[in-house]
Structure formats: C-alpha cells, structure tokens
N, C-alpha and C positions, 0 to 999 in steps of 0.2 A: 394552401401552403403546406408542404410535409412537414411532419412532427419534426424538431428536434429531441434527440433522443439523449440523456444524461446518463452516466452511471457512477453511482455513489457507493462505499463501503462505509459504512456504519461500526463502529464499537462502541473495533477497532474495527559489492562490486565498487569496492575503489577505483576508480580511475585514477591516472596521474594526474594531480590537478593544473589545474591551466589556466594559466593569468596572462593576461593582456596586455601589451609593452603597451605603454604611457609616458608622458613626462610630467605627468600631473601625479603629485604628492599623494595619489587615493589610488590603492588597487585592491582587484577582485580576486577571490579565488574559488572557484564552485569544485566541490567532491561529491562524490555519491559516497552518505554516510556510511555505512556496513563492507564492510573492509572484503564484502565476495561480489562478482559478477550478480547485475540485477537482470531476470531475463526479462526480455517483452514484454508488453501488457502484463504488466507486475505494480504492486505501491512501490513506490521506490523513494527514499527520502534525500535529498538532494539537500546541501549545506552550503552556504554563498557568506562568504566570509569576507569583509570591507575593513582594508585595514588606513586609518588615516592618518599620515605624516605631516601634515598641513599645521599650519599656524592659526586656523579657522574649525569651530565643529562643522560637522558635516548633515544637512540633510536632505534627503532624497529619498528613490523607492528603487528595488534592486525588480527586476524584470525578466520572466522565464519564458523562456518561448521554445517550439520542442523544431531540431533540427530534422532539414530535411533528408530521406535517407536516401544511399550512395546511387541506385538505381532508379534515382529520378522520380519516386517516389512520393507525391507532396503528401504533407501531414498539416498543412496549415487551415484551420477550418475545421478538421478533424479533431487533433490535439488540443485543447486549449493552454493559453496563455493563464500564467499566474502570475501574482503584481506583490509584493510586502511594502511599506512604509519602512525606514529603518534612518536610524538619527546615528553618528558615529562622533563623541568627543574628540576634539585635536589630541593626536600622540597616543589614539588607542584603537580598540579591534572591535568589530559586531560581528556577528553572525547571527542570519534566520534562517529554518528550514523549512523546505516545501516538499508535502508529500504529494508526488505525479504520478500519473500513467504514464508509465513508461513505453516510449515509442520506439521505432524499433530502430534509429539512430541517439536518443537520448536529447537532452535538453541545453539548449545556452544559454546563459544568462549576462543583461546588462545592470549597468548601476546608471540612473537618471539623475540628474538634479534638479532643484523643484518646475524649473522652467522644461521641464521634459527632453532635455538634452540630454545624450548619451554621449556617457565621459571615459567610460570602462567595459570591457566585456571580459566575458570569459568563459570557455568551454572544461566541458567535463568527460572525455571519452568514455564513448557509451563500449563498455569491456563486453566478451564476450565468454560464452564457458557457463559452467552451473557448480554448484557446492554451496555447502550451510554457512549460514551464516550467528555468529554464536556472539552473544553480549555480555563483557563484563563489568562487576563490577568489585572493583578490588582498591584498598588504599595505599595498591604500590605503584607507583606512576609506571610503569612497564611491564606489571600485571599481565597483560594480555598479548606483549611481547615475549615473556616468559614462557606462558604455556603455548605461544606458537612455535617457538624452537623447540620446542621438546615436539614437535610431530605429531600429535596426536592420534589415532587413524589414521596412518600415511598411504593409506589405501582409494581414503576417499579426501575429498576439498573445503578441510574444514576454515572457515579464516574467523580471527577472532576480534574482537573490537571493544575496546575498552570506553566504558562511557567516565571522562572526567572528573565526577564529582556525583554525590549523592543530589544534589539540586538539578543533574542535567537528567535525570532517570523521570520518562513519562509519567504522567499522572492517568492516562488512561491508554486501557491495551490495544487501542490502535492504532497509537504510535509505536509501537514495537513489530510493528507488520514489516514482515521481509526477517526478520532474525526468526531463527527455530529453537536457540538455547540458550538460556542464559546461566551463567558462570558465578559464584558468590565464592572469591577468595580473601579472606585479608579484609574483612569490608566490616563495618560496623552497620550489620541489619538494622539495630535500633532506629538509625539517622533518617529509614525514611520515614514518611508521613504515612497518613494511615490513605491518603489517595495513590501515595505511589505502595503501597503496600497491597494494596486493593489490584492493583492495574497488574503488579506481577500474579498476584493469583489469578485473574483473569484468563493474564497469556498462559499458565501453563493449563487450567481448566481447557482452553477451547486450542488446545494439541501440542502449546511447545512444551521443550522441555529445561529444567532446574537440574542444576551441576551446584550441591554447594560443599567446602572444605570445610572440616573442623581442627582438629590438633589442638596445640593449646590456646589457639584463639576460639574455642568453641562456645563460648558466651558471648561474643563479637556474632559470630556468623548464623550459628545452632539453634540457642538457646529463642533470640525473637522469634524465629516463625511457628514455633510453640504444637500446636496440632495441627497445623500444616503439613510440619515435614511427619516423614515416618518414623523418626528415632526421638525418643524423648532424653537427653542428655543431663546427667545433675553431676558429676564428677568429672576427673582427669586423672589420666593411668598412662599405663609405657605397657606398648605389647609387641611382641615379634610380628615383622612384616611379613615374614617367608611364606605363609599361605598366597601372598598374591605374586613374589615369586615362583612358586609352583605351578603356576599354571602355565609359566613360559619356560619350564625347567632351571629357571634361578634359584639354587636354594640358599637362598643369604635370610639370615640369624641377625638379621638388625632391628633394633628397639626405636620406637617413635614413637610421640606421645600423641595419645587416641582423646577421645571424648566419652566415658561410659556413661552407661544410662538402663532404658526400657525400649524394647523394639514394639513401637506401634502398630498402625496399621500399615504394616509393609513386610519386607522380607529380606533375610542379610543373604547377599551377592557371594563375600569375601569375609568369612571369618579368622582369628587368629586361636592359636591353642587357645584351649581353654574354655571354648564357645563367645569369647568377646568378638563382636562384633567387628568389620574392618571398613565393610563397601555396603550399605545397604540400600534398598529403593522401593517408591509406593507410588501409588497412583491417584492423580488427582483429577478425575473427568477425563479427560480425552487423552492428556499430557502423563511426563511422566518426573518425578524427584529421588535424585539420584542421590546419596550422601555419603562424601570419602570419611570418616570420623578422624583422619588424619590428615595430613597436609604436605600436599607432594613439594611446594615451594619453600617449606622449610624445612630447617635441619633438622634430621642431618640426611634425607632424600635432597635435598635440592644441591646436595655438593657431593654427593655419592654416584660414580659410573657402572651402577650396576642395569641402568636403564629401567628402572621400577618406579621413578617420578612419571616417565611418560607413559610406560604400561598403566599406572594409573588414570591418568587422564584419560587414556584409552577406552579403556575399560569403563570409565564415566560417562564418556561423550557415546561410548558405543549403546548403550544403556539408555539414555538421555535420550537421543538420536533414531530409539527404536522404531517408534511409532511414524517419525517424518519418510516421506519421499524426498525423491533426491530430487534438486532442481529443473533437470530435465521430466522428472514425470511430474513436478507441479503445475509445469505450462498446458500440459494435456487438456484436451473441449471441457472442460467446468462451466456450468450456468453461464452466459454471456461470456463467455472466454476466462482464460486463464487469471483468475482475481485470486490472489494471496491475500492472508490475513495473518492475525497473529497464530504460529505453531503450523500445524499442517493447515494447507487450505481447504475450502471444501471439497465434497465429494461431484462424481456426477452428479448433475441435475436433474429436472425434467427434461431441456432441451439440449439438445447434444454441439449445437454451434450459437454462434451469435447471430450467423443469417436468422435463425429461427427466432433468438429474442426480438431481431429486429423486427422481423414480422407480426410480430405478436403486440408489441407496444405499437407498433404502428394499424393493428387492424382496428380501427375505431370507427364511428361512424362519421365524425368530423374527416378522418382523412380519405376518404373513402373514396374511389374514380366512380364518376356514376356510372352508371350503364351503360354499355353499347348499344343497346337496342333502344333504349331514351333516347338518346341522344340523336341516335339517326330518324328517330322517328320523327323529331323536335322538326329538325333540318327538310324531311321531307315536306309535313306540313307550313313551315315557313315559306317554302319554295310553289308550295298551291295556292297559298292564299294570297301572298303576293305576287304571282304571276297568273294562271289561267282564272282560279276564283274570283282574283280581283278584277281581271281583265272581261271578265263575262258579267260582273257584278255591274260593273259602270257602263259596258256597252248596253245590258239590258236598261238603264235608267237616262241611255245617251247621253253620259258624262265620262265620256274616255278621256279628254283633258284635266281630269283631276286625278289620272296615273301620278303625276308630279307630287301629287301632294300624301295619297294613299301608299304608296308603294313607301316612302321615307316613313308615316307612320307606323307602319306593320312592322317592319323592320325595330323602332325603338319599343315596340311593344312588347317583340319576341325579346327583345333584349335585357328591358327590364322585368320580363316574364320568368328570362331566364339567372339573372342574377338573384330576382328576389326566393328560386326555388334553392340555388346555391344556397345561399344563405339559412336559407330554412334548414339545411342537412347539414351545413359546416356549422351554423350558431356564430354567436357572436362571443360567445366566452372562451376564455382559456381553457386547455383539457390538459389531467396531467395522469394519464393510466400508466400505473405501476405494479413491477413484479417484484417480492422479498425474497431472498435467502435466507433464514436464517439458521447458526449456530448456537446452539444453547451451553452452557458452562454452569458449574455448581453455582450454587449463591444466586442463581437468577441472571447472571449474564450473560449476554446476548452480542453478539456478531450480525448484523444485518444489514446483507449485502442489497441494495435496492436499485431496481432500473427503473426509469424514467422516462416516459417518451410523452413531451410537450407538444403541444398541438396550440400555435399561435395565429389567431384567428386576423394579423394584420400584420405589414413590417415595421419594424423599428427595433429599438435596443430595450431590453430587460430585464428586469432582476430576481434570479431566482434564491431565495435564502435557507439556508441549510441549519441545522442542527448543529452545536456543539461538538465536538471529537468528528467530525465528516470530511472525508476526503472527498470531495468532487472532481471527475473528471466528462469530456462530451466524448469522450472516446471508447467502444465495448472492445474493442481488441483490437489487433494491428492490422488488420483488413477492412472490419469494417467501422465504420465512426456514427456521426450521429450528426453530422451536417455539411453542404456541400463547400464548394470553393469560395463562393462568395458569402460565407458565412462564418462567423468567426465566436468564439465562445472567451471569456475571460475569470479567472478566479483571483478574487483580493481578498487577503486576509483582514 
C-alpha cells in the first residue's frame, strides 16, 4: 500500500459570509477569520458560527469539508475533512474555529445533529488577492475599524482585524498563523495572562511584527511589556508633533500627550524638539516592535485633518511590516509547499517542490516497488518449473497424470513464496518517516513544521494523534496531497 503522507505545522481573507436558507430556527455562518485573502496551501482559520432561536438547546457537531475547485479539480481524499462537537443554548450563539489547509476553492461547512443528519450548511468564498493581514487588540469596539479608514499604507493591502476581547487572544503562537502584525491600541496589556503573553512574544520572535500606542494610556498598553518593548516609559508629558509632520512637508505645531521615559534597546524613528522621543522601534528575534509614545486615535489627532493620524499609522505598519513578504512571495516553493506560520514563513528549504518531499517521505523500504529484474526472473522460473521441468520430471518417473496435481501445487508455492518475501520487505508494522522544519525564537521557542509520510502495512481506518497547539492537515500543497480518491483523511478536535 503507498504511504499516506500528513503535513503538520507545529508551534505555531474575509469572505462574505454565507448562510444557508432553512426554516429551521438554527443557522450557520462560516468566515475566514482575518479580514485579508487567505492564499492556497496557507493555515487558514476558518470561524462557523451556530446561532439558535429554537425553544430547545442544541447539540450537534459542525463539519468541514474542503470544496471542490471550479476546474473539475477533485480535492476529496486529498484535503481532509475536520469534524468539532459544539452544544448551542436556546436564544444564543457558538462559535468554533478550525485551522485548514487551505485548498485551492476553500472549505464548506455543515451543522449535524447527533443522529448525523445535516440540518444547515454554509459556505465561505474562498477570496482571492494577497495583502497583510494585521490583529488588534484594542478596548474600542471599532478599534480596528478606525485605523482601517485612516488608510494606512494605501500602497499596499493592509486589512485589520480586531480580536473581541482579551479572553479571545491565543494562548499559543500558532494560532495567530496567517496574521503578520499585530496592533496594541487602547488595550489594557495587563489583562492578558502570562500564556497569552508568552504566545505574543512568540509571534513577534519567530518574524511578526508589534504596532503598540501610548499617549496617556501608556500604563494601559507600555508600561506591561516591561523589557520587551524598546522604550522604558515612567512619566507623561505634551510635546509638538511637527517632526512627523515634516516628513511629509506638514508643518503643524500641535501638542499631544506622549509617554517619556529611557530608550532601551532600540532606536527612536520620530523624534520631537527637544530630543523626546515620538516613534521608536527594536527588534525582537526575527520580528520587529514598533512604538507610537503617542496615540493617533486620540485627541486631539483623531479629530484633527491634517492627515497625521494616518501618516502615523503608516509609518508604524511601514516599520512593523519591514521584515514580512507580501503574500504573493509567501506562497513561493517553501519546504513542502507554501506553509505559513506565525510572522514571516519560512525560508527556502532543502527541497525546492513538494514533488520532492513527496519522494523523500515515500522512499522507504516498506514502500519500495521491487525489482524488475526479481520480478521477471520469479515469473520465468515459475513458468519452467511448472511447465518443461515438471513435464520432463514426471515423464521421467511415468507419472504424467499427476500434471493435475503438480502444476496447481507449484503455482501455490510460488505464491506463498512470493507473499511471504513481500511481506518480509513491507513488515508488518506501521512506518512513520518524518522530515522537520524548524524556526527557532528567543526564549527557546520553536516553530516546527513536520511531514509525515505513513506507511500502513493493511486497510482499514486509523488513528493518528497529534500534539497539543497542531494543526493537521493530508494535504502538502495544492497539487500534490498525500492520498488517492478512495482514500479519505479526517481531523476531530
């Protein structure tokens, strides 16, 4: 049997959403979380949201299954399937999310009830296009509606995505795969925990980047990440913005209150008279932190048309944003195909396509074709000994009448001659030869990306169990997969 092949990512594109006419009191809605085009063979986090109007709670299990694309294209067998459990109280809302390989039509998803009937469905178009995708986290509800109207980069395709609540922010940096920056306005650092605190250091160690505001919230946003960030802040002052003015020939004379302090280990971007500090940024591992000491969303930039809120932000995200590629060069031949992670994805690999990982997890000795030359040699000698060998064997001893009986034993001899040597080269065990990636990050953390190629010594159905923070998919990129048509993979959280 040919290996089946896995590929796992280890740490660590809004569509219109699309809900299912029913007249049944429970509907679906699936989004692709990150408010940019997810490209191809990308982690893509997809959100399935069950809202129930029913007079009954609700439970079931909501069901991904990756569509087939436009050009006839089948991906079933290739893609797998992922499955959630999820319980919805009468007169409220769930949502779970699944991180997939993204295929090169995107995923649908149904809502079952426990007898396995499908009540609900609903698609998510899979968008197209590339640009960053940036996460905030800020405690104004439109936070990340804010800084999208102000344009930021109108050059390139920034879109921004505010994450709800300090409880909805990952606890490890694989789930922030696909975003490249994340935003800290208005937020009270404090609130997260010391794992979701841990997971953002992470991401910006292994290449995204940190955007965070100060002003006179600077004990809010600043003050927690302590030697993390580059600027050490212990006071609050008012100083002239017109330095960052000047760089786009505005020269406005307007006071806003900064955060002062001790410039760390970093270096100031945007100074004001005086040598105070305006813009400054440091580097943490691969990634990069950027720090406004001021704060483009409030007064009195957030109600001033001089266009200096957004040249901020600009100037932030341009900064931020240094070290990423744009989404089109992240899909580029990477190890087993284009795998994103949190911040920039990896580099070239060793092998330059997936044809090539494919190869490599499948060269074992288990799956091995045997020989040509075996083989035909096998067949010739089968072919003499049950025909002229045996036929001269039995005329010499004048018992040609027991051809009948000789000729059908030769035959099951060679046969279980020939199973038993199979067997002896395939084994009887499971094989699971594997290739790493890995990304290294300050503090010891790791990024590793792992392929897989199973080798199952019998048919039937199996289970293969993964690690904590793992995204699984049987898919190495959108050409090639890791099992045929009659073969099918499934992922249950």
């Amino acid at each position: 049997m040919a290996p089946v092949i896995a590929a796992c990512a280890l740490l660590l594109a809004l569509g219109n959403p699309a809900q299912a006419a029913t007249d049944l009191p429970i509907t679906l809605t699936l989004t692709e979380r990150w408010a940019t085009p997810a490209p191809q063979a990308t982690w893509t986090p997809y959100v399935a949201t069950v809202r129930n109007d029913s007079t009954a709670d609700f439970s079931g299990e909501v069901y991904m299954t990756p569509i087939d694309s436009r050009n006839n294209l089948s991906v079933r067998g290739i893609f797998p399937n992922y499955r959630a459990q999820i319980t919805v109280p009468r007169g409220s809302t769930r949502s779970v999310t699944f991180y997939v390989f993204q295929p090169p039509a995107g995923y649908q998803a149904e809502l079952r009830d426990g007898s396995g009937r499908t009540l609900v469905s609903g698609v998510a178009t899979a968008a197209t296009g590339s640009g960053y995708a940036v996460g905030v986290l800020s405690d104004q509800l439109q936070g990340d509606q804010r800084i999208q109207a102000l344009r930021p980069m109108p050059d390139s395709s920034v879109r921004f995505s505010r994450f709800v609540s300090a409880q909805a922010f990952p606890t490890s940096a694989a789930f922030l795969t696909g975003l490249q920056a994340i935003v800290i306005d208005d937020f009270d650092t404090n609130s997260l925990s010391d794992a979701q605190a841990r997971a953002m250091r992470d991401f910006v160690g292994l290449g995204g980047g940190l955007v965070v505001a100060g002003g006179s919230s600077w004990r809010r946003t600043l003050l927690p990440l302590g030697d993390f960030g580059p600027f050490k802040p212990n006071a609050s002052d008012q100083a002239s913005i017109r330095p960052l003015g000047d760089l786009v020939g505005v020269p406005l004379d307007l006071l806003v209150p900064i955060a002062t302090g001790s410039l760390g280990a970093g270096r100031v971007l945007v100074g004001a008279p005086g040598g105070q500090p305006l813009v400054v940024e440091g580097q943490y591992g691969a990634g990069k932190i950027v720090e406004l000491l001021f704060d483009p969303l409030a007064e009195p930039l957030s109600t001033s048309d001089s266009g200096l809120a957004a040249l901020s932000w600009t100037v932030a995200m341009d900064r931020a944003l240094l070290t990423q590629p744009s989404a089109a060069q992240a899909v580029k031949g990477v190890l087993g195909g284009p795998v994103n992670g949190p911040g920039v994805p990896p580099g070239v690999g060793a092998y330059n396509s997936p044809e090539d990982l494919y190869s490599v997890l499948g060269n074992t000795p288990a799956g091995a074709v045997p020989p040509v030359g075996l083989i035909g040699g096998l067949l010739v000698l089968y072919v003499l000994l049950a025909g002229p060998v045996n036929y001269a064997a039995l005329k010499g001893m004048r018992r040609r009448e027991l051809m009948w009986i000789t000729v059908p034993a030769v035959s099951i001899a060679f046969t279980g001659t020939a199973y038993l040597a199979g067997l002896g080269q395939h084994g009887v065990n499971f094989l699971d030869s594997e290739v790493q990636v890995v990304r290294v990050a300050p503090d010891g953390a790791l990024e590793v990306q792992a392929y897989h190629g199973i080798f199952t010594p019998r048919r039937g159905d199996f289970t293969v169990t993964v690690p904590a923070n793992t995204m699984a998919s049987t898919a190495l990129s959108i050409n090639v997969g890791g099992g045929s048509a009659s073969e099918s993979a499934r992922c249950r959280r």
